[in-house]
N, C-alpha and C positions, 0 to 999 in steps of 0.2 A: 759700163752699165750706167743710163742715163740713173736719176734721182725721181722715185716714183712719187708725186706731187699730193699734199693732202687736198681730198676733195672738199670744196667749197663751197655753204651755204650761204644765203641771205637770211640776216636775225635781225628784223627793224632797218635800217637805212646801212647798215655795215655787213661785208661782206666777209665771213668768220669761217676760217678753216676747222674741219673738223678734229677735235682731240681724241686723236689715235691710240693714246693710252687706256680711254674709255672712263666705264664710270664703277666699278664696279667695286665692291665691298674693300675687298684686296686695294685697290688703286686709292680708297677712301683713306685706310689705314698708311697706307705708304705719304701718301701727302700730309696727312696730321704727323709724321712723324720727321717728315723734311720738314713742316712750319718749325717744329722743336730743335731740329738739328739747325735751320739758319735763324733763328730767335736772334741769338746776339749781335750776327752781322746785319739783322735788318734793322733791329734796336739803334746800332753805331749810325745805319744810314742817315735815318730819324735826326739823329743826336745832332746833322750837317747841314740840316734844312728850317730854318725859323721859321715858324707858323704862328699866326696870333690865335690866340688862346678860345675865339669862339670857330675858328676855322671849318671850312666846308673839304672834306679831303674825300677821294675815290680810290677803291682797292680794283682792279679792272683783272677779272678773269679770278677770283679771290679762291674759286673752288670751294672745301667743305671749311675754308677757314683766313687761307691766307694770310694780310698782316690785320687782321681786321681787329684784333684784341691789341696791337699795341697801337694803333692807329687811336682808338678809341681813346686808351690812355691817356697819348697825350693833348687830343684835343681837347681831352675833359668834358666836362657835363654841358656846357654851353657852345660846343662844337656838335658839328656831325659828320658821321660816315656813311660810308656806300659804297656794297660792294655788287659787281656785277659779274654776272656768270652766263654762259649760252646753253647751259645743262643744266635739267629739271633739276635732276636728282642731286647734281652739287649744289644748286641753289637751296633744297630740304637740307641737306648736312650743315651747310651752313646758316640756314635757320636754327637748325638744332645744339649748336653752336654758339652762337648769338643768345640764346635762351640759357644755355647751361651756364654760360657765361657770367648771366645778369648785365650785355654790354648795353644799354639804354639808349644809349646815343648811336647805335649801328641799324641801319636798311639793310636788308641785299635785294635786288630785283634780278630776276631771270628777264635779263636783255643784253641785247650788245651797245656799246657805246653808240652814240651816232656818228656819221662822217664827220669830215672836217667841215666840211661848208653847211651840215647841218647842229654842229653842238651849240649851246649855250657855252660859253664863257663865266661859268659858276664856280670852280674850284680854287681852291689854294693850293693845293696839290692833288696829283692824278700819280698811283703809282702801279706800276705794273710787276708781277716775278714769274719768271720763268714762263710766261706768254708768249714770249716774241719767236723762241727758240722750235715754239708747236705750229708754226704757219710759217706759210709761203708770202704771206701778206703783209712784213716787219713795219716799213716804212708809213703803211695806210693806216693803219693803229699809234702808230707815232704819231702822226699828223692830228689823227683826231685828237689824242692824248692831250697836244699842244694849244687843239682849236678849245679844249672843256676848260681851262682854267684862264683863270683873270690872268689881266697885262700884272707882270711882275708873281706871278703864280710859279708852283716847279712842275715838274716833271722829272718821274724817279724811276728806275728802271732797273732790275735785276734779271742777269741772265747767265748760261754755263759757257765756258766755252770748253768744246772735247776737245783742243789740242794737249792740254795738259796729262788726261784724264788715262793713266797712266800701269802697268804692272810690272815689278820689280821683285824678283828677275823676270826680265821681257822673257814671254812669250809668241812664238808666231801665230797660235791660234786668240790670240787676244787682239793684236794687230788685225788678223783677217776677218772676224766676229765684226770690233768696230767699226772696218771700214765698211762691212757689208751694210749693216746698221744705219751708219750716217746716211746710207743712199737710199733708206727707205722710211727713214723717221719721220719725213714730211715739213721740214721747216731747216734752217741753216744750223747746223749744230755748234760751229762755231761763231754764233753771231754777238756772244759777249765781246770781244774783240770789234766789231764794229760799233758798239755802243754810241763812244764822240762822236764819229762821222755823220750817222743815222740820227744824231740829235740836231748837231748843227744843220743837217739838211732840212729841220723840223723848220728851223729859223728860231732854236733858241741858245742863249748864251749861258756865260756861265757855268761850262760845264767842268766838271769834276768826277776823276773817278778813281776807284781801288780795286783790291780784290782779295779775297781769300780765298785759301786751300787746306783742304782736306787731307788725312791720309789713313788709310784704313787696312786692318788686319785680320787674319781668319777667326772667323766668330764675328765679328760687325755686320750688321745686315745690310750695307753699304759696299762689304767687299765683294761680293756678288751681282749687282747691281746690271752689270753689264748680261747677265746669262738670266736674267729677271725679264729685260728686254726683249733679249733674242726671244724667250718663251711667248711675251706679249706679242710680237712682232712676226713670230712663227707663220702665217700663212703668208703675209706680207712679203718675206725673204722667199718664198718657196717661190711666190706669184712672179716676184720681179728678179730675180737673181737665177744665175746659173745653178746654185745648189741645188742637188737633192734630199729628201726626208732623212737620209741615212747620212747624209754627208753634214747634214747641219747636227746631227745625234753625235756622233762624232765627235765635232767638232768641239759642239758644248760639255760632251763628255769628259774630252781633256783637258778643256780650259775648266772645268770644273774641278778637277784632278791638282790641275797646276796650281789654282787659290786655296786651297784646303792647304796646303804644305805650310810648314809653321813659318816658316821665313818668308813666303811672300806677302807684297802688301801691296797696296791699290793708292795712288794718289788721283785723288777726286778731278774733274773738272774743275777749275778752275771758277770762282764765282766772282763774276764782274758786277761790279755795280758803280751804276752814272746817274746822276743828279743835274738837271739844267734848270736856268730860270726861263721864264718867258717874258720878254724885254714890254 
């Protein structure tokens, strides 16, 4: 079964797949609650990249929040941020956001970055999370990422990769869910893993990367995770996949069955993160 492709708009001069996960109330809460569950690892990212203290930095694809409050942080009051979103509605969240905050020093605009051959060269750093992983497009967002910031600028990059992302004691209906999944999520699921490559193809140096893992048990609203998906993605697998309506019930039925059990536990995707400079 080929890999059913996210369809692809133009938003200003870049060409921006659409996020499949949507916008919706539910999807609003689930993102504010990933920015808290990767807080520390994005904090550490920060912690590897020197910026001077009135710095110009970008959050690209920031949604209702993003790293946009530790961003601000540490550029301080003579710094600024900016974050960009191609969805009204996460561009309001993230106003509302912004505001509750008291963050001063933060923009967001509803746009997409520009091309490559069209950005300014204005940032000290451009960082992206969990963007690359939602489109078909990885490298042409990199590029631009690379072409927005100054000679000697970074480029910061957070992404999953599903090889990891794992249940213990395996399951075949957890196996068979993900792989159906990966084929209709609309962007590489494993593209944490290609992080270095995809930067150096950028033409920048410097690169650096780590990662952390997760691991999660019944009661964590992360051990389900994967049957959240399937729900979201429900018409999608019926559209593109041999399944039927009864077979996918099933399916998530047991594999619902199987993570409620007190001893199984879920180890997360793996979260990669890569840090380059631009020479």
């Amino acid at each position: 079964m080929s890999k059913a492709p996210a369809p692809v708009r133009d938003v200003g001069s870049t060409a921006v797949a659409e996020y499949l996960l949507g916008s919706s109330s539910t999807e609003r809460e689930r993102l504010l609650a990933q920015c808290e569950l990767l807080r520390p690892a994005s904090a550490a990212l920060l912690d590897t990249i020197p910026l001077p203290t009135d710095a110009d930095v970008l959050d690209l694809g920031c949604g209702p929040l993003g790293i946009l409050d530790l961003l601000s942080e540490r550029v301080g009051p003579t710094g600024s941020v900016t974050g960009l979103d191609t969805d009204r509605r996460m561009i309001g969240w993230a106003r509302e956001s912004v505001t509750e905050l008291a963050l001063g020093n933060v923009e967001v605009r509803h746009e997409a970055l520009p091309s490559a051959t069209a950005a300014e060269a204005r940032y000290d750093l451009a960082h992206c999370r969990l963007l690359l992983i939602n489109t078909p497009l990885p490298r042409r967002i990199l590029d631009s990422m690379a072409a927005a910031v100054r000679p000697g600028g970074w480029v910061a990059v957070q992404e999953f990769d599903w090889a990891t992302w794992q249940c213990d004691p395996p399951h075949p209906a957890w196996s068979r869910l993900k792989d159906l999944l990966a084929g209709v999520f609309g962007g590489d699921v494993h593209i944490g893993a290609r992080l270095p490559g995809l930067l150096c193809e950028a033409g920048l140096t410097d690169i650096q990367v780590t990662a952390h893992a997760y691991y999660w048990q019944p009661g964590d609203r992360y051990q389900t995770l994967l049957l959240s998906f399937a729900h979201l993605f429900r018409d999608r697998l019926l559209r593109h996949t041999a399944l039927t309506s009864e077979e996918l019930d099933s399916l998530t039925s047991t594999l619902h069955n199987h993570l409620g059990r007190p001893h199984t536990t879920v180890r997360e995707s793996l979260l990669v993160q890569a840090r380059a400079r631009k020479p």
